[in-house]
C-alpha positions in Angstrom: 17.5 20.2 -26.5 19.1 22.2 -23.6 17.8 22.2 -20.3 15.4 24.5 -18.9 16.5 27.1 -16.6 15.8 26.0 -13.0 15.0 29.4 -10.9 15.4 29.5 -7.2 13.1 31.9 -5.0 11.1 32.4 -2.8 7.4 31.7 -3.5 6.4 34.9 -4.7 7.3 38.0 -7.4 10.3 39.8 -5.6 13.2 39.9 -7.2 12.5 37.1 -9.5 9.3 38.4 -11.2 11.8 40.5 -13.9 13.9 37.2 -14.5 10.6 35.3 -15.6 9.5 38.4 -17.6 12.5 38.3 -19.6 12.3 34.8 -20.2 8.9 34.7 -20.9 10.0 37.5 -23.8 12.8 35.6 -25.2 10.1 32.4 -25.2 11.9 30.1 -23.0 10.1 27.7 -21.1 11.5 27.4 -17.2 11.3 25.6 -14.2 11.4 26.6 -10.8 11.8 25.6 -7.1 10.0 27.3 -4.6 12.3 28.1 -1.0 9.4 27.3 1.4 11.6 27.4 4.6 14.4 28.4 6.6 15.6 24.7 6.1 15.1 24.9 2.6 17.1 28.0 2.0 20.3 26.7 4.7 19.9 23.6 1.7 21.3 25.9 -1.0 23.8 27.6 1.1 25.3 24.5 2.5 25.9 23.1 -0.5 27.3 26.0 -2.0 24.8 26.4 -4.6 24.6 30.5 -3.8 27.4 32.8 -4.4 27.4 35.5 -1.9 24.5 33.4 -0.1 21.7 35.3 -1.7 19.1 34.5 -4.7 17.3 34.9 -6.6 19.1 32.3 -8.6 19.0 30.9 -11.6 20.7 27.3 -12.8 21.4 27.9 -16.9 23.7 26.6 -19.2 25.7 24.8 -16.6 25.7 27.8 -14.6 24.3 29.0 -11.2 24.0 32.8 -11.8 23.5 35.2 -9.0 22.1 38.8 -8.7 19.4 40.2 -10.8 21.0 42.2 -13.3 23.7 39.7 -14.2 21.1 37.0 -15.0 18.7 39.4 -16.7 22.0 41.0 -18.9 22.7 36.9 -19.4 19.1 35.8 -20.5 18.8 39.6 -22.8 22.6 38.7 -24.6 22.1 34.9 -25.0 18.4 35.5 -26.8 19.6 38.8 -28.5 17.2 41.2 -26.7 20.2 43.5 -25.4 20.1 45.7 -28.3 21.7 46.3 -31.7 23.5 49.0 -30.8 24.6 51.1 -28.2 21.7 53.5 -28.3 19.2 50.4 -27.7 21.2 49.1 -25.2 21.4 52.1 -23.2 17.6 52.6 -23.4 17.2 48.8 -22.7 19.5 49.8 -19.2 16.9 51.7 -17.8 14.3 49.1 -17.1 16.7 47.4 -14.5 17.3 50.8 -13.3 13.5 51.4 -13.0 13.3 47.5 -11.9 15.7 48.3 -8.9 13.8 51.4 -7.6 10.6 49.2 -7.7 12.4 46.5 -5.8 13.8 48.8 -3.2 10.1 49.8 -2.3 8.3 46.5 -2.4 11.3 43.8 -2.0 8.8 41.0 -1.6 8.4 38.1 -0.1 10.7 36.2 2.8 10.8 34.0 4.7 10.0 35.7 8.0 6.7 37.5 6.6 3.5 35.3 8.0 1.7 37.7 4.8 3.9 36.2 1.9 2.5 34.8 -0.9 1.9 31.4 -0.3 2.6 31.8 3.9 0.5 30.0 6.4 
């Protein structure tokens, strides 16, 4: 049996929260690791765990994918919930469209918000 996906975020929905949707979908069990602090965060950059130094990020199939539409297109292709054709995929295309908007006007948590989810 393969590994679960390890995914990397903050403690909180964010960017992350379509990434465990999907998976949740396609019925795969994951794991995940919760960036608590500014310590924990250097952690994954210094040891180059994070292309282009962001996350949310997401350790499957020997991979460590970055950004949230190339995981979610990975995770929809690899459990065949991309579409049969070109018409489904393009419908399918506007929920990370609809995803990104959302984002863009509640981005979540971070690190420097006393009011995150899970913040002291």
């Amino acid at each position: 049996m393969a590994a679960k996906p390890m995914l990397h975020y903050f403690n909180g929905r964010g960017r992350m929260e379509p990434i465990r949707w999907l998976l949740a979908a396609a019925g795969v069990e994951f794991e995940e690791t919760f960036i608590d602090t500014p310590e924990d965060f250097e952690k994954l950059k210094n040891d180059g765990s994070l292309m282009f130094q962001q996350v949310p990020m997401v350790e499957i199939d020997g991979m460590k994918l970055v950004q949230s539409r190339a995981i979610l297109n990975y995770i929809a292709a690899k459990h065949n919930l991309y579409g049969k054709d070109t018409k489904e995929r393009a419908l399918y295309g506007i929920f990370p469209a609809v995803l990104s908007r959302i984002n863009r006007n509640n981005l979540g948590p971070s690190l420097g918000d006393p009011d995150r989810v899970g913040g002291s």
